[in-house]
VMD Tcl script that builds the backbone (N, CA, C; Angstrom):
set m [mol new atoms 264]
animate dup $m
set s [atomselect $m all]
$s set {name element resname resid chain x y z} {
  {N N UNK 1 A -4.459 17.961 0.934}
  {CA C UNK 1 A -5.074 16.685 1.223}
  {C C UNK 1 A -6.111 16.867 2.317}
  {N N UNK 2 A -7.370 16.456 2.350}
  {CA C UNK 2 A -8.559 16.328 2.663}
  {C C UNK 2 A -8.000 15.749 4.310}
  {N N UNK 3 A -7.964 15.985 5.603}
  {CA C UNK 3 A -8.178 15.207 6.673}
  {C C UNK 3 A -9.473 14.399 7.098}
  {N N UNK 4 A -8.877 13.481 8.111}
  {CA C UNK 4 A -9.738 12.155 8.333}
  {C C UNK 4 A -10.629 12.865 9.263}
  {N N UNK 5 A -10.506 14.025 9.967}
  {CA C UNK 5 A -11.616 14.449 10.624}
  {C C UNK 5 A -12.671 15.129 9.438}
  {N N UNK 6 A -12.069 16.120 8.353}
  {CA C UNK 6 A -12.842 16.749 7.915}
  {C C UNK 6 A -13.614 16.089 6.739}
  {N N UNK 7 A -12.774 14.750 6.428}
  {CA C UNK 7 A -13.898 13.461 5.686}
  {C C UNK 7 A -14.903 13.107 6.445}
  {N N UNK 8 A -14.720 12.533 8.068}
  {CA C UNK 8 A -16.386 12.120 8.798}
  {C C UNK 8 A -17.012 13.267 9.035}
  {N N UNK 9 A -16.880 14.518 9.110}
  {CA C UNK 9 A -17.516 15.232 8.927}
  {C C UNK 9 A -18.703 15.694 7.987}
  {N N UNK 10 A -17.966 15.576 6.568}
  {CA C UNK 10 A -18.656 15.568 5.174}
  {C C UNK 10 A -19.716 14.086 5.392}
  {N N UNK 11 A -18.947 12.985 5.623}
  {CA C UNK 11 A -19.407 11.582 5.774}
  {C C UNK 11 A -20.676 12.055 6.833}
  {N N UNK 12 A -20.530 12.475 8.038}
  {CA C UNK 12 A -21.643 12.881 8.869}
  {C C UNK 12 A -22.901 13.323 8.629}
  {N N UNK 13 A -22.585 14.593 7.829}
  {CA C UNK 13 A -23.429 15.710 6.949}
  {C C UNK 13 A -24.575 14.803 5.908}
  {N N UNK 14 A -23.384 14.285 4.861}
  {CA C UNK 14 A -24.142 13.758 3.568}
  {C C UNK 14 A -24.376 12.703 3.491}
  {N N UNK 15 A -23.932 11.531 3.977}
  {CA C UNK 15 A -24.564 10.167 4.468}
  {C C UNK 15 A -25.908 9.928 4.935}
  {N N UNK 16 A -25.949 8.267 4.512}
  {CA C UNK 16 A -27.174 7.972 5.092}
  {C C UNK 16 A -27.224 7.187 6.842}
  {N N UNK 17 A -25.332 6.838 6.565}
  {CA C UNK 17 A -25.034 6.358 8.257}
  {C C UNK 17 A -24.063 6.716 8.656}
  {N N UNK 18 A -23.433 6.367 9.615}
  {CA C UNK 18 A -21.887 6.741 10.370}
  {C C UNK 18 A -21.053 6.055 9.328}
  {N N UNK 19 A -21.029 4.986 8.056}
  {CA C UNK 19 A -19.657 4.675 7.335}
  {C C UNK 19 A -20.053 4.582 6.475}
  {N N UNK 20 A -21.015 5.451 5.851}
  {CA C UNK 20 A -21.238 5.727 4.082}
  {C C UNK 20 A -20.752 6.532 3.790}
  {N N UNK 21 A -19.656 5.907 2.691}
  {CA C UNK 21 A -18.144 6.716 1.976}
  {C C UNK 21 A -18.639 6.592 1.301}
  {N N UNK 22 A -19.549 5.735 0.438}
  {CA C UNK 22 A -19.218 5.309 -1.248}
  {C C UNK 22 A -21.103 5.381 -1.905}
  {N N UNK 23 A -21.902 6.386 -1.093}
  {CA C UNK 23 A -22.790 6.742 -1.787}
  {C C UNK 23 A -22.895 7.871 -2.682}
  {N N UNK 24 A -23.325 8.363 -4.038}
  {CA C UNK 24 A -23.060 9.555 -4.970}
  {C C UNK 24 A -22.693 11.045 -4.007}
  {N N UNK 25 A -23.810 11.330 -3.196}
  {CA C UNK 25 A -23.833 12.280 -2.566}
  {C C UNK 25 A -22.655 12.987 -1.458}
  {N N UNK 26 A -22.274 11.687 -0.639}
  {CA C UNK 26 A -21.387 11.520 0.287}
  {C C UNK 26 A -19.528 11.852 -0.642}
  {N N UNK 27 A -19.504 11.238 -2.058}
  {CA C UNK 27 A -18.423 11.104 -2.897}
  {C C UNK 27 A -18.304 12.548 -3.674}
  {N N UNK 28 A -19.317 13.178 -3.656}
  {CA C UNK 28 A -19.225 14.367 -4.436}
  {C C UNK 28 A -19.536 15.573 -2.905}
  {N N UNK 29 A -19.370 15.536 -1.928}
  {CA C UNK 29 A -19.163 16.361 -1.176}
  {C C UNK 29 A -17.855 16.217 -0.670}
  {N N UNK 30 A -17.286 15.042 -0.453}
  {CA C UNK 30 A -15.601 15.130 -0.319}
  {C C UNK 30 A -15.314 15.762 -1.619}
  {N N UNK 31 A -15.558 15.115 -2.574}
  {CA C UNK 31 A -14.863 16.091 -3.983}
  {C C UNK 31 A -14.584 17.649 -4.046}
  {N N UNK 32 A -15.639 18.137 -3.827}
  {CA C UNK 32 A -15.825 19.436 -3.400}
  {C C UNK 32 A -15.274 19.859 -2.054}
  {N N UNK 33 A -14.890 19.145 -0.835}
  {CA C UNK 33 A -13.891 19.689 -0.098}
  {C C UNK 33 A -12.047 19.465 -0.400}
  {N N UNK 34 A -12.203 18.314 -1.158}
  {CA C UNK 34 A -10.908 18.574 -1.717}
  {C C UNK 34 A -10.494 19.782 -2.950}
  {N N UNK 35 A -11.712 19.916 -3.554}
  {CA C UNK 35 A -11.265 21.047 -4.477}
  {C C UNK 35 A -10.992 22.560 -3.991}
  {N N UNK 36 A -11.599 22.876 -3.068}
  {CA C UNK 36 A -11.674 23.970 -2.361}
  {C C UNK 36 A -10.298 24.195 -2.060}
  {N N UNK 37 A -9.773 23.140 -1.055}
  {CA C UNK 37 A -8.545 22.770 -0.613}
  {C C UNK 37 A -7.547 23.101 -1.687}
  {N N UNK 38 A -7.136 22.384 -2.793}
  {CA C UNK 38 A -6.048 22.964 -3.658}
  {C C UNK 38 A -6.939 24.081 -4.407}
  {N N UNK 39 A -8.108 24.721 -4.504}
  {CA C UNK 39 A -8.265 26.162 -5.184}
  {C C UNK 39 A -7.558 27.237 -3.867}
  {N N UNK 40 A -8.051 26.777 -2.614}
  {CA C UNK 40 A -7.133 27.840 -1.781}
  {C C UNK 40 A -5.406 27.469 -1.952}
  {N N UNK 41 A -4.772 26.535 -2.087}
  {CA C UNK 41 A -3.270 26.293 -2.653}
  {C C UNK 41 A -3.114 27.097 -3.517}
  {N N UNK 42 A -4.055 26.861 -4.772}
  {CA C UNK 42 A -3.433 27.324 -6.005}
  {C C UNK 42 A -3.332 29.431 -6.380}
  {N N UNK 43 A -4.470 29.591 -5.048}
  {CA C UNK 43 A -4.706 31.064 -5.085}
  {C C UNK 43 A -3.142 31.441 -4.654}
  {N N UNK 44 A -2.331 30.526 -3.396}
  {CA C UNK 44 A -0.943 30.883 -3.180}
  {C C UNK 44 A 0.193 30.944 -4.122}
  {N N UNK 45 A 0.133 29.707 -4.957}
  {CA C UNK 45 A 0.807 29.280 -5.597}
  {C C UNK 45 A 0.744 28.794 -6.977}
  {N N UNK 46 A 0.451 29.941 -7.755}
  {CA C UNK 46 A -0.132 30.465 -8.950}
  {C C UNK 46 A 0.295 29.482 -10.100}
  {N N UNK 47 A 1.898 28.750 -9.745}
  {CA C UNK 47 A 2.510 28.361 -11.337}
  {C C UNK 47 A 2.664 26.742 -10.677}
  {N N UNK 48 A 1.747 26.307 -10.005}
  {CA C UNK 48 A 2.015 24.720 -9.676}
  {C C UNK 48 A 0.898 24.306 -10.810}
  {N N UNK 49 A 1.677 23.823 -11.400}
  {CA C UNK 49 A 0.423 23.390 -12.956}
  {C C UNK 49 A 0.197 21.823 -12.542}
  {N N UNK 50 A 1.069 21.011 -11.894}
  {CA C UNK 50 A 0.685 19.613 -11.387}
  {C C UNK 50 A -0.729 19.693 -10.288}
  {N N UNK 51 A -0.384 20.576 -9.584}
  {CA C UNK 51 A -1.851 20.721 -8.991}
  {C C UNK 51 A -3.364 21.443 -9.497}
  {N N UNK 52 A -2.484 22.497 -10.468}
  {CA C UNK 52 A -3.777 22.634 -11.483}
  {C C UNK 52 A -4.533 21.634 -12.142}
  {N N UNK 53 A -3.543 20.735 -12.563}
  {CA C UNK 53 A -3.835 19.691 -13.079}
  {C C UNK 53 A -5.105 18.773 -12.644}
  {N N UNK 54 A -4.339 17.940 -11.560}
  {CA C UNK 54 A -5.081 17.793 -10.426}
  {C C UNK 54 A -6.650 18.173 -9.937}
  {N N UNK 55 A -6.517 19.359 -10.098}
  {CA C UNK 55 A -8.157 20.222 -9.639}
  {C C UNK 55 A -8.738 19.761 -10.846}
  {N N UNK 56 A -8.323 20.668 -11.902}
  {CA C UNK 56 A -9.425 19.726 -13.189}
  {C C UNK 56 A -9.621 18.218 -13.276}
  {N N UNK 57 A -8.773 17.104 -13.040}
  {CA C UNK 57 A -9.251 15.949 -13.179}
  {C C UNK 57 A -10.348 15.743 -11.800}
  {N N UNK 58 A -10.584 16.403 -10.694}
  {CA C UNK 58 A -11.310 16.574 -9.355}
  {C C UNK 58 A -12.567 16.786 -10.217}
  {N N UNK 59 A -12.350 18.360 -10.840}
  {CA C UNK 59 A -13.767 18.451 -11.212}
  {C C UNK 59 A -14.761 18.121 -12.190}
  {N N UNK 60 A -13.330 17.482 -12.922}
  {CA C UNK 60 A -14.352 16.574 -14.274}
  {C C UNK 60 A -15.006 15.254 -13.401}
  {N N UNK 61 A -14.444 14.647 -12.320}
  {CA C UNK 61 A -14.972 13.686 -11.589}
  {C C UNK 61 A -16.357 13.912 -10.782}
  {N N UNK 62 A -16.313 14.921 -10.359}
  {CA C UNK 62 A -17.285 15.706 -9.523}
  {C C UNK 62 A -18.479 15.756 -10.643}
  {N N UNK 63 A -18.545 16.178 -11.906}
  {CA C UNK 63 A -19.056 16.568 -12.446}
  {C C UNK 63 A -19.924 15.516 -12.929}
  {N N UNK 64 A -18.864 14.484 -13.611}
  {CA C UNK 64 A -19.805 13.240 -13.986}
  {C C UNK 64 A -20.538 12.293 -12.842}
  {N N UNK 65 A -19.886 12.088 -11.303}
  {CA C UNK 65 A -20.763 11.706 -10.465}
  {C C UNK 65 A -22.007 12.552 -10.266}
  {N N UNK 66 A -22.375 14.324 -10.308}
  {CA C UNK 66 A -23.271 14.932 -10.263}
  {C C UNK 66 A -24.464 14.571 -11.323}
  {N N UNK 67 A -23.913 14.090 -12.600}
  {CA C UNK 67 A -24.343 14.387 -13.731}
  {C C UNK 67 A -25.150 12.604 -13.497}
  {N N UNK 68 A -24.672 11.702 -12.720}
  {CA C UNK 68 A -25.166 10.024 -12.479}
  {C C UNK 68 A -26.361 10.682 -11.339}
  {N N UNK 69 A -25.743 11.360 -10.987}
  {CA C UNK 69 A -26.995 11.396 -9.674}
  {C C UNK 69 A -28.172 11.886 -10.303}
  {N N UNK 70 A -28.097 13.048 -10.897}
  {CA C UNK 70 A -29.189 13.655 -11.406}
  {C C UNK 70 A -30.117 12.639 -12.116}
  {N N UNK 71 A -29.377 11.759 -12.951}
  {CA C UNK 71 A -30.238 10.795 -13.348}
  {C C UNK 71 A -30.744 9.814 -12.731}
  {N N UNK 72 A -30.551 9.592 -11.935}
  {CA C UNK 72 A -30.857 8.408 -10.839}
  {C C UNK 72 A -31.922 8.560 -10.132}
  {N N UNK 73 A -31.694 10.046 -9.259}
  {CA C UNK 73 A -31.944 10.507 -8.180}
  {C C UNK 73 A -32.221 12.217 -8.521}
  {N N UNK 74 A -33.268 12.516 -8.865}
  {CA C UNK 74 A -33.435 14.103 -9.233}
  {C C UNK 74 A -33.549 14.958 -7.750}
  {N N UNK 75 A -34.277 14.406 -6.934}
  {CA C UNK 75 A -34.489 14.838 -5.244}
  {C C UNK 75 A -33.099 15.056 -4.790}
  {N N UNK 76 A -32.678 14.028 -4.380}
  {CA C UNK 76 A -31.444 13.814 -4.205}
  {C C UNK 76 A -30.042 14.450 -4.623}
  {N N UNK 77 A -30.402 14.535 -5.686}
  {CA C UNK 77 A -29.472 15.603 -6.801}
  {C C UNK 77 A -29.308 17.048 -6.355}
  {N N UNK 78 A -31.070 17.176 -6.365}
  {CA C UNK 78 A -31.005 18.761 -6.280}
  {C C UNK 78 A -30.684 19.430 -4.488}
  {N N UNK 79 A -31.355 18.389 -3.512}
  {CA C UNK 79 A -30.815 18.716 -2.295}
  {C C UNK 79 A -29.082 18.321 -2.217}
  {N N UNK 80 A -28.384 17.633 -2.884}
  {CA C UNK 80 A -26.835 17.685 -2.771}
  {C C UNK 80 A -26.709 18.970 -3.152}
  {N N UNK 81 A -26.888 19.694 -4.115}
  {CA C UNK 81 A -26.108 20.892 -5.519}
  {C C UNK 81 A -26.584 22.176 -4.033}
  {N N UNK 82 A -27.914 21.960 -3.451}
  {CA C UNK 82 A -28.021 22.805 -3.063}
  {C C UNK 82 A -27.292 23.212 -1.294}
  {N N UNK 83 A -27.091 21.650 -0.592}
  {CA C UNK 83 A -25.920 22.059 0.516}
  {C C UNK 83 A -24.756 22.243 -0.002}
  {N N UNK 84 A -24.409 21.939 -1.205}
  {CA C UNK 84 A -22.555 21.893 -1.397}
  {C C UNK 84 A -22.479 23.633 -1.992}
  {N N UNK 85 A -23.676 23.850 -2.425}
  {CA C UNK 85 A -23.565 25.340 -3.053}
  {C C UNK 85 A -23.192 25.913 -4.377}
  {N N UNK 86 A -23.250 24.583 -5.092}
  {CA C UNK 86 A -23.149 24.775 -6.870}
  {C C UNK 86 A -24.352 24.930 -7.178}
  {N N UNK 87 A -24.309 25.668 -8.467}
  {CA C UNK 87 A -25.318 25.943 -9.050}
  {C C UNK 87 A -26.289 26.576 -8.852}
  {N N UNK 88 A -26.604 27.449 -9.056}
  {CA C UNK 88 A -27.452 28.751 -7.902}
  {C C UNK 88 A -28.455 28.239 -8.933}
}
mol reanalyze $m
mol bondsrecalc $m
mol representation Tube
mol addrep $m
């Protein structure tokens, strides 16, 4: 689970103010620190398939908010993909 420091952090980074949670950019950089988070779990703990689980429904989410932005917002898009570090 993601901590409340290391959410305003992300919130800090990818926002447009001190309490924008719920803009594309800001929602798909928590995504991506929560996934990280159970991919380092799951590297421990190889046969937790509920949290495997888990990660894939993360990154099908991640994916389709990426996939809204791009259309929306191509600038925007491409400076998110390129601080979070997907997609070389």
């Amino acid at each position: 689970m993601i901590t409340a420091v290391k959410k305003q952090s992300v919130v800090k980074e990818f926002g447009r103010h001190q309490k924008d949670a719920g803009s594309s950019p800001v929602q798909a950089a928590i995504l991506t620190a929560r996934i990280k988070e159970i991919t380092e779990h799951l590297k421990l703990h190889k046969q937790d398939n509920k949290a495997r689980r888990g990660l894939l429904k993360l990154v099908g989410q991640r994916k389709k908010l990426l996939a809204y932005l791009e259309k929306t917002d191509f600038e925007g898009y491409q400076a998110t993909v390129t601080k979070l570090g997907l997609r070389k």
